[in-house]
C-alpha positions in Angstrom: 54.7 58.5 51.6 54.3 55.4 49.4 51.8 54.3 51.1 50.0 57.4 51.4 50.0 57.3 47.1 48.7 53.8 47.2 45.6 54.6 49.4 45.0 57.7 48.2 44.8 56.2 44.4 42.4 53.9 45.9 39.8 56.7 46.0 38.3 57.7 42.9 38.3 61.4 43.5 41.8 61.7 44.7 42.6 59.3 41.4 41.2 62.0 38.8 42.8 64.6 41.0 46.0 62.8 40.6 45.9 61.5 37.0 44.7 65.5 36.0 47.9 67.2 38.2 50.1 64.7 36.1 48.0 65.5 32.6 49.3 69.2 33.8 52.3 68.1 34.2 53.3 66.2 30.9 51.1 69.5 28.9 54.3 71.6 30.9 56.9 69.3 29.7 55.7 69.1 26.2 55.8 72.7 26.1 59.3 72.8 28.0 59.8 72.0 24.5 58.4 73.3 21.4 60.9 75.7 20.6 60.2 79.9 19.8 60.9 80.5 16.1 64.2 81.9 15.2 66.3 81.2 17.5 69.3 79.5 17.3 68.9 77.1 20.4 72.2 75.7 19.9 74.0 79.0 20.6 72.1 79.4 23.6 72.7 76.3 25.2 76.1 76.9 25.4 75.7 79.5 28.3 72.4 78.2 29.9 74.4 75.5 29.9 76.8 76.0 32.6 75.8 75.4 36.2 76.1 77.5 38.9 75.7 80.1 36.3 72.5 81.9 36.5 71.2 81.3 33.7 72.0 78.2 34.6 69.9 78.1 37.1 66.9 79.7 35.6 67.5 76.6 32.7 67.1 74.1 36.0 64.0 75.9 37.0 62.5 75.7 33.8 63.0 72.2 33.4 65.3 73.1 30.4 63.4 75.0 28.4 65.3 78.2 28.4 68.4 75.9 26.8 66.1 74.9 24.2 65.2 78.1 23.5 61.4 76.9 24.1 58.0 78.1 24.9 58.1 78.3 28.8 61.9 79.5 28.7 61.0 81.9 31.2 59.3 79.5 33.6 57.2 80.5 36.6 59.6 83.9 37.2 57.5 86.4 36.4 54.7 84.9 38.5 57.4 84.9 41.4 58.4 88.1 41.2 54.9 89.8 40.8 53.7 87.8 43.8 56.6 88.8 45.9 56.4 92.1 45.0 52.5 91.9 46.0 53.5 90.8 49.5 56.2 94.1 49.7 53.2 96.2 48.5 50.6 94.7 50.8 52.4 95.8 54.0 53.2 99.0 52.6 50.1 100.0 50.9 47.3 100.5 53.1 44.5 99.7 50.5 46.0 96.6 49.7 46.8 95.8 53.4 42.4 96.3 53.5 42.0 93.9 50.5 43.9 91.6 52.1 42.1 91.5 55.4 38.5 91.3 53.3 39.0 87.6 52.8 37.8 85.1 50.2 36.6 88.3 47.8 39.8 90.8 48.7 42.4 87.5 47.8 40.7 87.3 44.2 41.5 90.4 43.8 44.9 90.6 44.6 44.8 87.5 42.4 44.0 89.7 40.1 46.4 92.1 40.3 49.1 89.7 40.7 47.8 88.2 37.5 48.5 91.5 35.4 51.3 92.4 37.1 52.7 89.1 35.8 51.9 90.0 32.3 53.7 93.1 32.6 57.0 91.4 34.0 56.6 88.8 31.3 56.7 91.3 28.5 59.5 92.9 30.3 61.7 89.8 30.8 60.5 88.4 27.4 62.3 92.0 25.3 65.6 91.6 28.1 66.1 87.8 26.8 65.5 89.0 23.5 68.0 91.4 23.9 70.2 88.7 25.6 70.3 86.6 22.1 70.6 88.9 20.2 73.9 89.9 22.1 74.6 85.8 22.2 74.0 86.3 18.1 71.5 83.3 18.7 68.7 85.6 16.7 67.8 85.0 13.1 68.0 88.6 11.9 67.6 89.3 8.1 68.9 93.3 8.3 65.8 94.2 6.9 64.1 96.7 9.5 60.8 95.3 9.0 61.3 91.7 9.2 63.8 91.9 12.1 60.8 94.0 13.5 58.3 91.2 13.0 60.9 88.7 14.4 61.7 90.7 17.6 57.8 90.5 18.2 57.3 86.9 17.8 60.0 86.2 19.9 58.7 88.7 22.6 55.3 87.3 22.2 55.7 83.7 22.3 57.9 84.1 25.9 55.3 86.1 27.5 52.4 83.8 26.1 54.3 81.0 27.3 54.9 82.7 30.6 50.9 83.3 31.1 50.4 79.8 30.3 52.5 78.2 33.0 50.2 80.8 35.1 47.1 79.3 33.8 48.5 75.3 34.4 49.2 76.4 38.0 45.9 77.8 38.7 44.2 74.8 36.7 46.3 72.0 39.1 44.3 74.9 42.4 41.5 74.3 40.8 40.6 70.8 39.7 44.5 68.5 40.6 46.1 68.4 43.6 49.2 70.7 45.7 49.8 74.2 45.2 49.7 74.4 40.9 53.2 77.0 40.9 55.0 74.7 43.8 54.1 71.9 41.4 55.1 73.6 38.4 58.4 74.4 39.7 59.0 70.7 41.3 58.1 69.2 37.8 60.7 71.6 35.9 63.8 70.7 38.6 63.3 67.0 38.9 63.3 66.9 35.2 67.0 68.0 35.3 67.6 65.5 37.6 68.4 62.4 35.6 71.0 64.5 33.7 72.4 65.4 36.9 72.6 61.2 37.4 74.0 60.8 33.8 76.7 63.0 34.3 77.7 61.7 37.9 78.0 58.5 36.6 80.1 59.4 33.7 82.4 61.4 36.6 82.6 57.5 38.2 83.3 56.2 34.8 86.3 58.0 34.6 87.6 56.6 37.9 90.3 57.7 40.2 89.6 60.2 42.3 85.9 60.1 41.3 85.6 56.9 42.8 85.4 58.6 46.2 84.4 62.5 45.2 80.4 60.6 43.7 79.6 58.6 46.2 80.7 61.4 48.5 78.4 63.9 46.6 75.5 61.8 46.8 75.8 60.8 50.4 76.2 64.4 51.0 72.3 65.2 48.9 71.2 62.2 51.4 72.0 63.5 54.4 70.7 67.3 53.2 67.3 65.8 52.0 67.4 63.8 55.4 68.1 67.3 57.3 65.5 69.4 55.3 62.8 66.9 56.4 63.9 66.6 59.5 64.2 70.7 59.9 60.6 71.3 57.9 58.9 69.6 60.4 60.9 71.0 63.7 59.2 73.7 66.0 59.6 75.4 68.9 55.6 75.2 71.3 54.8 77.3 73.5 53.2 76.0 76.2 49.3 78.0 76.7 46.7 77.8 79.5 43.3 78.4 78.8 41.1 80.0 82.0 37.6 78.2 82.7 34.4 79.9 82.4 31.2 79.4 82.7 28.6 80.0 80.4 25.5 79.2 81.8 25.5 75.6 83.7 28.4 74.4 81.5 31.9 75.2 82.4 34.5 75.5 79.1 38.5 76.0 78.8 40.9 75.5 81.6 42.8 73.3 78.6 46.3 73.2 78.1 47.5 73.5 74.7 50.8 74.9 73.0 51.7 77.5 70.1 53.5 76.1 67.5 56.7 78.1 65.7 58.2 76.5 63.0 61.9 76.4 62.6 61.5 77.1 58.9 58.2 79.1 58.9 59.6 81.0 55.8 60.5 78.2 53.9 62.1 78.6 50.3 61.2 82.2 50.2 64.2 84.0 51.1 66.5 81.8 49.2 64.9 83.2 46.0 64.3 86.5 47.6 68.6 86.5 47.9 69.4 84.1 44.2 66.9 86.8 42.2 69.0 90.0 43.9 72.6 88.6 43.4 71.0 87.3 39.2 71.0 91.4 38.7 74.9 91.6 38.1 74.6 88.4 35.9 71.6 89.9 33.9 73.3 93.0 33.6 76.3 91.2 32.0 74.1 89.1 29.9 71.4 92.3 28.2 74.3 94.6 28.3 77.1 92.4 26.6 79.8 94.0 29.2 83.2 92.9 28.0 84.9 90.3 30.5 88.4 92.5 30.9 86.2 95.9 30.9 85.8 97.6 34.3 82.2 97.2 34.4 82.9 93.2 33.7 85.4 93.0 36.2 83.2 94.2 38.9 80.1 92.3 37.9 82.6 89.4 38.0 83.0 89.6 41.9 79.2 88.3 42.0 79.9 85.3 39.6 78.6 82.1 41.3 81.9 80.5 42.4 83.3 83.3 43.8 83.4 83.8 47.9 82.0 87.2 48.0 78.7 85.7 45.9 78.7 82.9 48.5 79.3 85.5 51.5 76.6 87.8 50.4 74.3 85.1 49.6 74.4 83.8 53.3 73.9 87.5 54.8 71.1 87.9 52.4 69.4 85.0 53.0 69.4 85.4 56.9 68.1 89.2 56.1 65.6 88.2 54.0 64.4 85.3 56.1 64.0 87.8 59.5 62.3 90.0 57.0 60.0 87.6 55.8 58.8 86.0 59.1 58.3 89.7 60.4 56.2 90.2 57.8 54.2 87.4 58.6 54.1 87.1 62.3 53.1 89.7 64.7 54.2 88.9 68.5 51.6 91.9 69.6 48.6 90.6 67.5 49.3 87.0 68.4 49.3 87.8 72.2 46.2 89.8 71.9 44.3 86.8 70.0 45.7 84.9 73.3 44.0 87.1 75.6 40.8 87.8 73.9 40.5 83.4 74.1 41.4 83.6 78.1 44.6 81.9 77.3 48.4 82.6 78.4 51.5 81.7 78.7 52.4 79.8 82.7 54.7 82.4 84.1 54.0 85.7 82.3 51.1 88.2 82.5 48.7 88.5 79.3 49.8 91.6 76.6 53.5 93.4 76.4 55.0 90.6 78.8 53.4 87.6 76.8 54.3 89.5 73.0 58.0 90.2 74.3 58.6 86.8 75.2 56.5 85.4 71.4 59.0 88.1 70.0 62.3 86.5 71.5 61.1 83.1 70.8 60.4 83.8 67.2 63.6 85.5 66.8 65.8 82.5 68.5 63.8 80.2 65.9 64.1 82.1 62.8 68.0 82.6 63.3 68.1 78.6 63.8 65.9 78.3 60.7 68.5 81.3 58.8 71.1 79.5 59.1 70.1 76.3 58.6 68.3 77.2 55.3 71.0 79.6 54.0 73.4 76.4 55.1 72.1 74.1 52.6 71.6 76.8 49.8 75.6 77.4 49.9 77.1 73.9 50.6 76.6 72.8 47.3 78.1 75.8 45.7 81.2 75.3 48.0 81.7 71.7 47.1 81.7 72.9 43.5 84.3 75.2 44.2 86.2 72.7 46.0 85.6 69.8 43.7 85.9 71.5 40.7 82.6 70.0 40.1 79.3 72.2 38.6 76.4 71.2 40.8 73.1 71.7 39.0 70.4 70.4 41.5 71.7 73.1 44.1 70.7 73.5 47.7 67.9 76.0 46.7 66.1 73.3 43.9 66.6 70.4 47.0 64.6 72.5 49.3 61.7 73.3 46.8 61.9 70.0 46.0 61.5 68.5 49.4 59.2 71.0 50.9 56.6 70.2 47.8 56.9 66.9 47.9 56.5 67.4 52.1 53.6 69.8 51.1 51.8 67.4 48.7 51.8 64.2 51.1 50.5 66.4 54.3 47.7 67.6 51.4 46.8 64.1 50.4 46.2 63.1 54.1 43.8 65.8 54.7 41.9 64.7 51.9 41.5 61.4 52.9 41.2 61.9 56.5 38.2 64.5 55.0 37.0 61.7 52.7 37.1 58.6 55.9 35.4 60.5 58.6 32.4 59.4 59.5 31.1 62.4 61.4 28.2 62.7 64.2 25.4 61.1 62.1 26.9 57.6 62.4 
């Protein structure tokens, strides 16, 4: 990977690209902190900041701007949500299912409507948080109607402009930097918890006896996972093909072997949020509402409090739900068999259509449970060695796979580019 970076700055065009993804990134940071007017960031800190929590989670995703009460305190969560709601809508709405099909043109229009459906969930989210301090008494009221009117709107304005904004970064680092601009986004907001995450280990080790054992333990433990993530990111599962020969005219083509590729973690992060942004609604509901702890509602909502076993229970059966949903979404066994056959190719043993898309179907179903578990795994560990440590976790097993799988995403990026930028082609 190193040396990937070092040639790749090398090139001039993959410098700027480079030096304008990090300009991005430090106009994200700066704005992970320039704090919304009147609000009291230091009452607010005090529940963003507790981990495992999930608004403690939502601070780690944001890079910590929701604990400083700052301009991009929502982070890229409405843009998350509007685009997976798009997805739900695009297999279930036939004349989005047609836009999608219509290519280069269709996709800017979903873009589109992704785009406003963001705003929508931005103004939304921005009047529950607003609603959220204002149960947290972290708002600035004055009891006069009008001016707590005129603060409610600022406050409601300046999270969904900030929200829109981290939209507009993400689409600027498509356009003109380098990665996928919202995967970059949300690496730059988690690895900026990270040092924190280092201070406070150390200050564990610092205060010796059984810490002398539990750190090191912990961060062998992030080792291995980050080891195990790579290692499972690039896994899959080929099936083997065979292409018939043919002639067309006096030159004979195919009669190739070649293989299909499945991925043991085709649906990458996807249903880990799909599963954290369900089990937040009990949390949110808590938060918005201000439902007393010892109340019935509070002490139902608290069954679903991060370091309980039934959130950890649930969270794995979601996870594994959402991840067969996901890859069913995305991969048809019938479709995939019949672009086999209409190329002459199929599988040694088995005849071309139902036959070949059974089999693609059991295989992709044997793979995506491997993938499930695995994935749903490494988003629960780290919650249980909180629990069993007595030790809040902030860089979880969901921020280590985003984490990995952009950084995996970025280097495979910067190859292409370069492999684009040294080839010589026919001419020479």
């Amino acid at each position: 990977m190193i040396e990937t970076i070092r040639n790749a700055w090398k090139i001039p065009d993959l410098r700027s690209k480079i030096l304008y993804t990090f300009m991005i990134i430090l106009v994200f940071r700066i704005g992970a902190n320039i704090p919304v007017p009147f609000i009291d960031a230091s009452v607010l800190a005090g529940h963003a900041g507790v981990d495992g929590s999930f608004l403690g989670f939502l601070n780690v995703l944001s890079g910590g701007a929701f604990e400083n009460a700052a301009l991009f305190a929502l982070g890229i969560s409405p843009y998350i949500t509007a685009s997976i709601i798009m997805q739900l809508l695009t297999v279930a709405i036939p004349a989005l299912e047609r836009l999608a099909k219509e290519g280069g043109e269709g996709r800017k229009k979903l873009n589109k409507i992704t785009r406003y459906s963001t705003l929508g969930l931005a103004v939304l989210q921005s009047v529950a948080f607003y609603i959220m301090n204002r149960n947290f008494r972290a708002v600035m009221l004055t009891g006069s109607a009008g001016a707590d009117f005129f603060i409610a709107a600022v406050i409601v304005l300046s999270f969904a402009a900030g929200a829109m904004m981290i939209v507009w970064l993400g689409e600027s680092i498509d356009r003109k930097g380098l990665g996928n601009g919202i995967s970059i986004i949300l690496f730059a907001g988690i690895v900026s918890s990270g040092p924190g995450a280092l201070v406070f280990l150390y200050q564990l080790f610092m205060l010796g006896g059984q810490y002398y054992i539990l750190v090191p333990a912990i961060i062998l433990v992030f080792l291995l996972l980050i080891f195990a993530i790579v290692l499972m990111t690039n896994a899959e599962r080929r099936i083997p093909v065979q292409y018939a020969k043919r002639v067309v005219g006096r030159k004979m083509y195919g009669g190739q072997s070649s293989y299909m590729p499945i991925k043991v973690t085709m649906s990458g992060v996807m249903p880990v949020i799909f599963a954290g942004a369900l089990l937040s609604i009990p949390s949110m509901i808590s938060g918005f509402g201000n439902v007393h702890p010892e109340s019935i509602g509070g002490r139902i909502l608290s069954i679903f409090n991060y370091n309980t076993p039934t959130y950890a229970i649930m969270y794995l059966l979601l996870i594994i739900g959402f991840n067969f949903f996901y890859v069913a979404m995305q991969y048809n066994p019938v479709e995939m068999a019949n672009n086999l056959r209409k190329n002459n190719g199929t599988v040694p043993g088995l005849r071309p259509g139902k036959p070949t898309s059974d089999f693609i179907g059991k295989v992709i179903s044997k793979v995506t449970l491997v993938g499930a578990l695995f994935i749903a795994g490494v988003a629960i560990l780290p919650i249980i060695m909180g629990v069993v440590f007595n030790i809040p976790l902030a860089l979880g097993g969901t921020s280590i796979i985003i984490v990995v799988g952009v950084s995996l995403d970025s280097v495979k990026q910067l190859e292409s580019q370069m492999m684009m930028r040294h080839y010589k082609g026919f001419l020479e």
